[in-house]
Chimera marker file (.cmm) of the C-alpha trace (Angstrom):
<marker_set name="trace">
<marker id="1" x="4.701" y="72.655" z="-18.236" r="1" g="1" b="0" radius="0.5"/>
<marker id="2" x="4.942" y="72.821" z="-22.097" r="1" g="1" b="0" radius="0.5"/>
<marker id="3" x="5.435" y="69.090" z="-22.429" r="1" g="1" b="0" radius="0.5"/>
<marker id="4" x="2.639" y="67.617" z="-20.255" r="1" g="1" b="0" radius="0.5"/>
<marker id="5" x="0.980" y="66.359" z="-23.676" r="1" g="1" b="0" radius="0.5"/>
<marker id="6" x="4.115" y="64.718" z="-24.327" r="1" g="1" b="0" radius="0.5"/>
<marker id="7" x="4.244" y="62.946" z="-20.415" r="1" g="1" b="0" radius="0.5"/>
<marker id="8" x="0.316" y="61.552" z="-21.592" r="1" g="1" b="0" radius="0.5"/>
<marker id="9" x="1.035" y="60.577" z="-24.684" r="1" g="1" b="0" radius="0.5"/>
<marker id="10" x="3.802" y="58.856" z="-23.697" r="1" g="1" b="0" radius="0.5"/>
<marker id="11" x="1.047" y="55.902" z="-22.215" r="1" g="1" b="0" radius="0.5"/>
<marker id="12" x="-0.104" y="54.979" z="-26.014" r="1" g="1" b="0" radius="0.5"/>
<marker id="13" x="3.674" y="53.701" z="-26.997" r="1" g="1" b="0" radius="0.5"/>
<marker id="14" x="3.613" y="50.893" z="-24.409" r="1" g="1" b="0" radius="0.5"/>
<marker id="15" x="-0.330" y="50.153" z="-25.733" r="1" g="1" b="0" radius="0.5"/>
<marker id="16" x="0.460" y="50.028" z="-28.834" r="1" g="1" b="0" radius="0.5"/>
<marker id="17" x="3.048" y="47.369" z="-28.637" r="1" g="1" b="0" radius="0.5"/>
<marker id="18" x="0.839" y="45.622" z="-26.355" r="1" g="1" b="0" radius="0.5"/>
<marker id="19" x="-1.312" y="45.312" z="-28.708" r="1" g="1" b="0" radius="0.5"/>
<marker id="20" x="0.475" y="44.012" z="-31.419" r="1" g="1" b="0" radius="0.5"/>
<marker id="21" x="2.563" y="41.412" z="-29.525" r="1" g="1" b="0" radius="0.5"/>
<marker id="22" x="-0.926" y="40.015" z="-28.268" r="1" g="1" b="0" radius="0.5"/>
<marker id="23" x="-2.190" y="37.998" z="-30.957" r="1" g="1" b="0" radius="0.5"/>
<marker id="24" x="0.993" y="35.926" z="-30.955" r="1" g="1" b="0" radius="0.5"/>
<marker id="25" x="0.977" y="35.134" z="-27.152" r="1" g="1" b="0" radius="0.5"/>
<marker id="26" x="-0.146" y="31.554" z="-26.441" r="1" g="1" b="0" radius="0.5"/>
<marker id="27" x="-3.829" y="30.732" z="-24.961" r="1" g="1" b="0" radius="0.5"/>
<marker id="28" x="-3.762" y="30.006" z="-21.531" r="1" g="1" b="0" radius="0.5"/>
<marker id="29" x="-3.824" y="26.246" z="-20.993" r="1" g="1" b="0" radius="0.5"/>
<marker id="30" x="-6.116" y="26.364" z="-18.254" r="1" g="1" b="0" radius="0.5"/>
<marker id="31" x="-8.204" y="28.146" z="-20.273" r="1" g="1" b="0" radius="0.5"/>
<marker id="32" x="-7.629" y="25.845" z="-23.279" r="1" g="1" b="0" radius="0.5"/>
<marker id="33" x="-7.998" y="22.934" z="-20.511" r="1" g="1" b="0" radius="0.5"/>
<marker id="34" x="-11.473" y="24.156" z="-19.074" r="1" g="1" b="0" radius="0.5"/>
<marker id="35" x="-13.351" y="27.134" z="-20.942" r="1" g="1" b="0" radius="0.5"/>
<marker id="36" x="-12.431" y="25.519" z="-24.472" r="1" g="1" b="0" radius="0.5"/>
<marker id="37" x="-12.489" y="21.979" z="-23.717" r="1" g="1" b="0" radius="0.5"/>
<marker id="38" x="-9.409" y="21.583" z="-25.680" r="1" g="1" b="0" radius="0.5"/>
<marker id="39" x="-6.896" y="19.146" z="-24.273" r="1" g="1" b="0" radius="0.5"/>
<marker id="40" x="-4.566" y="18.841" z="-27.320" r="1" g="1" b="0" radius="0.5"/>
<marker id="41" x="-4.043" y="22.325" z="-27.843" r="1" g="1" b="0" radius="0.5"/>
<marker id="42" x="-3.468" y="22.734" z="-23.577" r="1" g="1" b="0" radius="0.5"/>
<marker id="43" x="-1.240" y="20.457" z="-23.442" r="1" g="1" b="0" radius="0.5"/>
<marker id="44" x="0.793" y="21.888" z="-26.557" r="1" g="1" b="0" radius="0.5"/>
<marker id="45" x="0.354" y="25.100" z="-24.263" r="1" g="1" b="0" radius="0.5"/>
<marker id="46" x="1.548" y="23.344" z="-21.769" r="1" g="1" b="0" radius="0.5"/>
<marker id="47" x="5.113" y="21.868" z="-23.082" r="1" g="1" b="0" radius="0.5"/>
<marker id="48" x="5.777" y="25.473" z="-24.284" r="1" g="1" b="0" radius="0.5"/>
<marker id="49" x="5.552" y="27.330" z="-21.042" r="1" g="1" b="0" radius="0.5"/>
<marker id="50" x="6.697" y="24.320" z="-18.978" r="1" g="1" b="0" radius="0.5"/>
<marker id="51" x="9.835" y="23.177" z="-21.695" r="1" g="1" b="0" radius="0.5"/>
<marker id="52" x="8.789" y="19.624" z="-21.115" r="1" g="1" b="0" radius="0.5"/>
<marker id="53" x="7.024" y="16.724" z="-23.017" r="1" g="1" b="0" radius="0.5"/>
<marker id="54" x="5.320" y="14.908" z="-20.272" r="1" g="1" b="0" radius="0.5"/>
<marker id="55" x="2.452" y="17.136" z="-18.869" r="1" g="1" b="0" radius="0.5"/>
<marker id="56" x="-0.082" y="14.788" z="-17.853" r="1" g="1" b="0" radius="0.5"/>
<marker id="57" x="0.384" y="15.907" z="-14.202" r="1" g="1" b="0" radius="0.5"/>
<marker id="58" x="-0.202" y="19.037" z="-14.923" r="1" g="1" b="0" radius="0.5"/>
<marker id="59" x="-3.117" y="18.768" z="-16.799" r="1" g="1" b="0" radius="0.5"/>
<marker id="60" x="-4.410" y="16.067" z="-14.277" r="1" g="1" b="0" radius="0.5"/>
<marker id="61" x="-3.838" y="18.919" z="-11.378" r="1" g="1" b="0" radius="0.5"/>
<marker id="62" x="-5.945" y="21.588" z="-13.439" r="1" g="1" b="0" radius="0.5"/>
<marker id="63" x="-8.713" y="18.968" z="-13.940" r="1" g="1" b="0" radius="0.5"/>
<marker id="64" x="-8.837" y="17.996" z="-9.972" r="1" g="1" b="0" radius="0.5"/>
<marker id="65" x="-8.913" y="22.007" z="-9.203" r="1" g="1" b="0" radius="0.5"/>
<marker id="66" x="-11.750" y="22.242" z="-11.702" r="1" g="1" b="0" radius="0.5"/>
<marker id="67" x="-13.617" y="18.890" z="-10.013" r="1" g="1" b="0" radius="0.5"/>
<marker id="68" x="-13.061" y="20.365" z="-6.452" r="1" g="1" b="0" radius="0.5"/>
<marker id="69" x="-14.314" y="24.295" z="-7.446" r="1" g="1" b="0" radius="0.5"/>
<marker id="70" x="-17.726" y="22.261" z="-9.077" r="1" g="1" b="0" radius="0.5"/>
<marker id="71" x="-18.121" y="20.546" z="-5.949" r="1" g="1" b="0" radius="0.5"/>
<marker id="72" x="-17.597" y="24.024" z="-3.434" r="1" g="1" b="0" radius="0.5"/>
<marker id="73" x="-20.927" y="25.183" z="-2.366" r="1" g="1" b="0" radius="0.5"/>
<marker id="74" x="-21.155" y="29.163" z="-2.466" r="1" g="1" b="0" radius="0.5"/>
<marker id="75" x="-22.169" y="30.941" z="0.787" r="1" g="1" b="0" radius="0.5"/>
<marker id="76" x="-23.975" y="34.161" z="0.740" r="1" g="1" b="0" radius="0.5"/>
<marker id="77" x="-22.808" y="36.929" z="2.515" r="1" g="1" b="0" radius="0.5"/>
<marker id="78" x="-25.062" y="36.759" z="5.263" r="1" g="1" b="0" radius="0.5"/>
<marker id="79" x="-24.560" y="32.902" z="6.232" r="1" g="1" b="0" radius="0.5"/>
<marker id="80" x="-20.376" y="33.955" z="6.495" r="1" g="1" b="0" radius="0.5"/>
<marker id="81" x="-21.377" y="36.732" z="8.507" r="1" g="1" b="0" radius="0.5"/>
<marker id="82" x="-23.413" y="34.539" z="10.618" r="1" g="1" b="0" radius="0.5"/>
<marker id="83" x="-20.556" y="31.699" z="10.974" r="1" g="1" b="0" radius="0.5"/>
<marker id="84" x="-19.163" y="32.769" z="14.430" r="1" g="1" b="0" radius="0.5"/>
<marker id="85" x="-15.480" y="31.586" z="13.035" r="1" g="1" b="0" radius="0.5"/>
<marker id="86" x="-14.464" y="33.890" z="10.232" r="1" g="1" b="0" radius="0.5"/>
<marker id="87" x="-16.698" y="36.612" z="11.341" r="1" g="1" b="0" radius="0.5"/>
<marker id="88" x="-14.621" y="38.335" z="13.465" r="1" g="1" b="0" radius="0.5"/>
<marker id="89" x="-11.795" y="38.199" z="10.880" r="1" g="1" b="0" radius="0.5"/>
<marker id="90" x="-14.057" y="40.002" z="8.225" r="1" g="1" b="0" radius="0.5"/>
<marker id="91" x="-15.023" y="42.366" z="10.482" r="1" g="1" b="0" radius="0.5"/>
<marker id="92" x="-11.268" y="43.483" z="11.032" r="1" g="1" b="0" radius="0.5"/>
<marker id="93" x="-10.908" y="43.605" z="7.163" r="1" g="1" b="0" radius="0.5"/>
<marker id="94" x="-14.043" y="46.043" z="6.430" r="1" g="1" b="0" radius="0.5"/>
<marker id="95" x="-12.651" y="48.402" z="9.067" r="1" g="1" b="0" radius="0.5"/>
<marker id="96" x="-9.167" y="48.312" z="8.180" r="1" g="1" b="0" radius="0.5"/>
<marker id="97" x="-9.643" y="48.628" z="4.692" r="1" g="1" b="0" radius="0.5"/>
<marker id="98" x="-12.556" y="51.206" z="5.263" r="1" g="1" b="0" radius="0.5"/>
<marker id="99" x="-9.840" y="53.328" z="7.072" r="1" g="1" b="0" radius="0.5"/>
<marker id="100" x="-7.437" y="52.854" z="4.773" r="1" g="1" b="0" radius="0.5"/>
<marker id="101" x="-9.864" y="54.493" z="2.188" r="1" g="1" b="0" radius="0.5"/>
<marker id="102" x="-10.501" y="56.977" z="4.417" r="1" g="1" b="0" radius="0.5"/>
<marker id="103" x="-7.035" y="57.796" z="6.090" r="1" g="1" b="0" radius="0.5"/>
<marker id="104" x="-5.688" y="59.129" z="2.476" r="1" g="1" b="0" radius="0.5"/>
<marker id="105" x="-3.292" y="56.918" z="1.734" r="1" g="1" b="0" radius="0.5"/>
<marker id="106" x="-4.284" y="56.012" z="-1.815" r="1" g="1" b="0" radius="0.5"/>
<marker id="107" x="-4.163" y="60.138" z="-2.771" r="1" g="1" b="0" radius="0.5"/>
<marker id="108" x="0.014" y="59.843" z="-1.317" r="1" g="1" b="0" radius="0.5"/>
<link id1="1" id2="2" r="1" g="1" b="0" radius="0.2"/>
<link id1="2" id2="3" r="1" g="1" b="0" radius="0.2"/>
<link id1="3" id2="4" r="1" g="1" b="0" radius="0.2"/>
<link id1="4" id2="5" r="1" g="1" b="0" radius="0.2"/>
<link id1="5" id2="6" r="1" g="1" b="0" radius="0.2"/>
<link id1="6" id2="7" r="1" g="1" b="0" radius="0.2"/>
<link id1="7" id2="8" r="1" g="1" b="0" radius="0.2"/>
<link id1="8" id2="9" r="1" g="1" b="0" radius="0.2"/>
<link id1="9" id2="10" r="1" g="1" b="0" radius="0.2"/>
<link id1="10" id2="11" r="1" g="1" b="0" radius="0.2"/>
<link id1="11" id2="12" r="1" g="1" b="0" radius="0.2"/>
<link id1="12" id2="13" r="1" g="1" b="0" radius="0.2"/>
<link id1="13" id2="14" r="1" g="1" b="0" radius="0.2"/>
<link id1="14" id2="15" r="1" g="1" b="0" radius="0.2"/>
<link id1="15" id2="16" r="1" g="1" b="0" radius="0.2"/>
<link id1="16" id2="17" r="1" g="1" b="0" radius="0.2"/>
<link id1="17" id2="18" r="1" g="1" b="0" radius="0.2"/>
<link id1="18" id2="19" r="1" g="1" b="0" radius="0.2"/>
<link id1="19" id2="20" r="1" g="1" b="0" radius="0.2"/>
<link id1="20" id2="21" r="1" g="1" b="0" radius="0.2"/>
<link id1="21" id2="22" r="1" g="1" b="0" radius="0.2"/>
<link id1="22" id2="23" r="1" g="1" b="0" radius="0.2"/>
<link id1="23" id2="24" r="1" g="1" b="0" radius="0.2"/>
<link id1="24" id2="25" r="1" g="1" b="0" radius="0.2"/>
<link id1="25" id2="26" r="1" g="1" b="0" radius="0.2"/>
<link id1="26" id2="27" r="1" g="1" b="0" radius="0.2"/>
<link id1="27" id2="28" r="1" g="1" b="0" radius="0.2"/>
<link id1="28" id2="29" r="1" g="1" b="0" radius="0.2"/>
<link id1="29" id2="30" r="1" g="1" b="0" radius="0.2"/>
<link id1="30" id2="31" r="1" g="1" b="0" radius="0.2"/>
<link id1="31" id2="32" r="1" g="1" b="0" radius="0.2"/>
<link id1="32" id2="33" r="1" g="1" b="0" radius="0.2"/>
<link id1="33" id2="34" r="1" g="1" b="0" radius="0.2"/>
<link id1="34" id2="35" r="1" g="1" b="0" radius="0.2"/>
<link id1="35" id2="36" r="1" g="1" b="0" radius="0.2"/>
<link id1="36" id2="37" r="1" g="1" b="0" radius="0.2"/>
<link id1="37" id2="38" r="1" g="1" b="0" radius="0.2"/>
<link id1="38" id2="39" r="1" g="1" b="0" radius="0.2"/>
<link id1="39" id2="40" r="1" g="1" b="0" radius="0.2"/>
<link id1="40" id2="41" r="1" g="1" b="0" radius="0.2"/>
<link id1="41" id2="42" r="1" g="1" b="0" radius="0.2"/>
<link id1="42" id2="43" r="1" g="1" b="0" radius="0.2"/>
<link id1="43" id2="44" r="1" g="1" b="0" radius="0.2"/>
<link id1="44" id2="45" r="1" g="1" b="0" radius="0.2"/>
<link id1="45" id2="46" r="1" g="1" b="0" radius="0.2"/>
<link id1="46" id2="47" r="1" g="1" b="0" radius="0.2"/>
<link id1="47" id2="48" r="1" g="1" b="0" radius="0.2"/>
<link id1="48" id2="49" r="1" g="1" b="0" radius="0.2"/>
<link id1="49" id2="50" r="1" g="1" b="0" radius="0.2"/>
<link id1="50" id2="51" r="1" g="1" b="0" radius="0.2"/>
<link id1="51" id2="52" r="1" g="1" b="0" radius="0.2"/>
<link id1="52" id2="53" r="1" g="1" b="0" radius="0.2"/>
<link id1="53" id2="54" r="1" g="1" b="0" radius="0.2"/>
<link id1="54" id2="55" r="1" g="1" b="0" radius="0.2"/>
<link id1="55" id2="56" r="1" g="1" b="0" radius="0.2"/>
<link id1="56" id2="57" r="1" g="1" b="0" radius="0.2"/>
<link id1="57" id2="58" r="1" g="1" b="0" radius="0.2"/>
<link id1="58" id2="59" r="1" g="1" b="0" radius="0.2"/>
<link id1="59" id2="60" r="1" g="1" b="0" radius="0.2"/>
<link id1="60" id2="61" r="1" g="1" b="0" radius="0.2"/>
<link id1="61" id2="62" r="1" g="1" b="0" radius="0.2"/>
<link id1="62" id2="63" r="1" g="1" b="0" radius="0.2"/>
<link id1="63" id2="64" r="1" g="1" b="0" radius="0.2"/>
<link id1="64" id2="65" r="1" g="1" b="0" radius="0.2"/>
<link id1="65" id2="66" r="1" g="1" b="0" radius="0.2"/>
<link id1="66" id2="67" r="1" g="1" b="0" radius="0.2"/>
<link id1="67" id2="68" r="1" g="1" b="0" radius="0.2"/>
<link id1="68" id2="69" r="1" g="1" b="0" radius="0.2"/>
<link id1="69" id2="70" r="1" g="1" b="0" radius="0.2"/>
<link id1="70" id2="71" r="1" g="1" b="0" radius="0.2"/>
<link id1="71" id2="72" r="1" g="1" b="0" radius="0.2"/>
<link id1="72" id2="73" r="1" g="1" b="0" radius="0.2"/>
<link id1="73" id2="74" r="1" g="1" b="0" radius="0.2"/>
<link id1="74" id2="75" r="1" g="1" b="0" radius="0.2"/>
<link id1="75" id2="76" r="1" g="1" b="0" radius="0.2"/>
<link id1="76" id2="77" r="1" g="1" b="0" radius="0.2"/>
<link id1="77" id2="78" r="1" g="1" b="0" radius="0.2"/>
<link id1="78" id2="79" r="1" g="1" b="0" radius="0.2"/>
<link id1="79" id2="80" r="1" g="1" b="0" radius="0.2"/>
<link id1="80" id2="81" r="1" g="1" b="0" radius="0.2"/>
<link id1="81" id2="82" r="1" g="1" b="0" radius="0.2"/>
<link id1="82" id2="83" r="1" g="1" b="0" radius="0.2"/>
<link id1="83" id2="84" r="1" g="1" b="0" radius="0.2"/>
<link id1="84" id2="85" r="1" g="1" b="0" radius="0.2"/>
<link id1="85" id2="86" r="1" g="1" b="0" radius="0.2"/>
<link id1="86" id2="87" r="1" g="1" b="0" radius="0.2"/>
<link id1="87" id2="88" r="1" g="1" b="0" radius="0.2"/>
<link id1="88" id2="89" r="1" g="1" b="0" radius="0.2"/>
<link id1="89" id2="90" r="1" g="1" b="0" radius="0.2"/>
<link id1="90" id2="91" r="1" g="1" b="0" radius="0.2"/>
<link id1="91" id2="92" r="1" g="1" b="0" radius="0.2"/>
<link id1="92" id2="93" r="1" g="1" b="0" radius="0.2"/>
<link id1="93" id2="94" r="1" g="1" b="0" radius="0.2"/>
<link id1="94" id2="95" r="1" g="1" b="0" radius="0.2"/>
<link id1="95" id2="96" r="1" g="1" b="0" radius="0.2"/>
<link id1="96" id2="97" r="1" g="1" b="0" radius="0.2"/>
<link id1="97" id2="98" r="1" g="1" b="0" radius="0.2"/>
<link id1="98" id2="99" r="1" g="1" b="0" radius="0.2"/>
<link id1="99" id2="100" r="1" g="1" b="0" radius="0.2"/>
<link id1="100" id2="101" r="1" g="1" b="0" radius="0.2"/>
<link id1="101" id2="102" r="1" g="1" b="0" radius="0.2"/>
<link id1="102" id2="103" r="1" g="1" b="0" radius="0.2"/>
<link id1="103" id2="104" r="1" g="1" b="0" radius="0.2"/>
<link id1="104" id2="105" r="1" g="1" b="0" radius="0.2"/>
<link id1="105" id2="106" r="1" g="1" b="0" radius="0.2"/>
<link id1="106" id2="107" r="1" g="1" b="0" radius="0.2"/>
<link id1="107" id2="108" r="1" g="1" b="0" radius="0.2"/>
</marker_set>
């Protein structure tokens, strides 16, 4: 019982180096691709996770998943609820994961 600080304090060693490894991670290149508007530095981003020079596909593939995500018109919860196809299958996932909160399997 004496060494229960110990057991907790244990959780700052792995945070620590964490956060000193982080600043010399690489940028995401999606995120260099979209959020930055960045293409050089994505596609540098790119060839390093990827160990290839040509990327163009890849960056082509991120750009068409950005295009098609602008074009995807949001539905409120209420209009899926009222589309008779995927309602019943939401229903079944609000009760099973309501009694899956309930049932105490999270505490085990």
């Amino acid at each position: 019982e004496s060494r229960w600080p110990y057991l907790f304090g244990a959780i700052a060693v792995p945070s620590l180096i964490q956060a000193v490894i982080l600043p010399f991670l690489p940028e995401s290149p999606r995120y260099l691709l979209l959020e930055k508007h960045n293409t050089s530095e994505a596609e540098k981003a790119f060839q390093r996770f990827l160990g290839k020079d040509d990327v163009s596909h890849e960056i082509e593939e991120v750009l068409a998943e950005s295009r098609v995500q602008r074009n995807t018109k949001l539905v409120s919860i209420l209009q899926l609820l009222r589309t008779r196809s995927v309602r019943w299958q939401i229903i079944t996932v609000v009760v099973t994961m309501g009694c899956y909160q309930l049932c105490g399997l999270n505490a085990v």
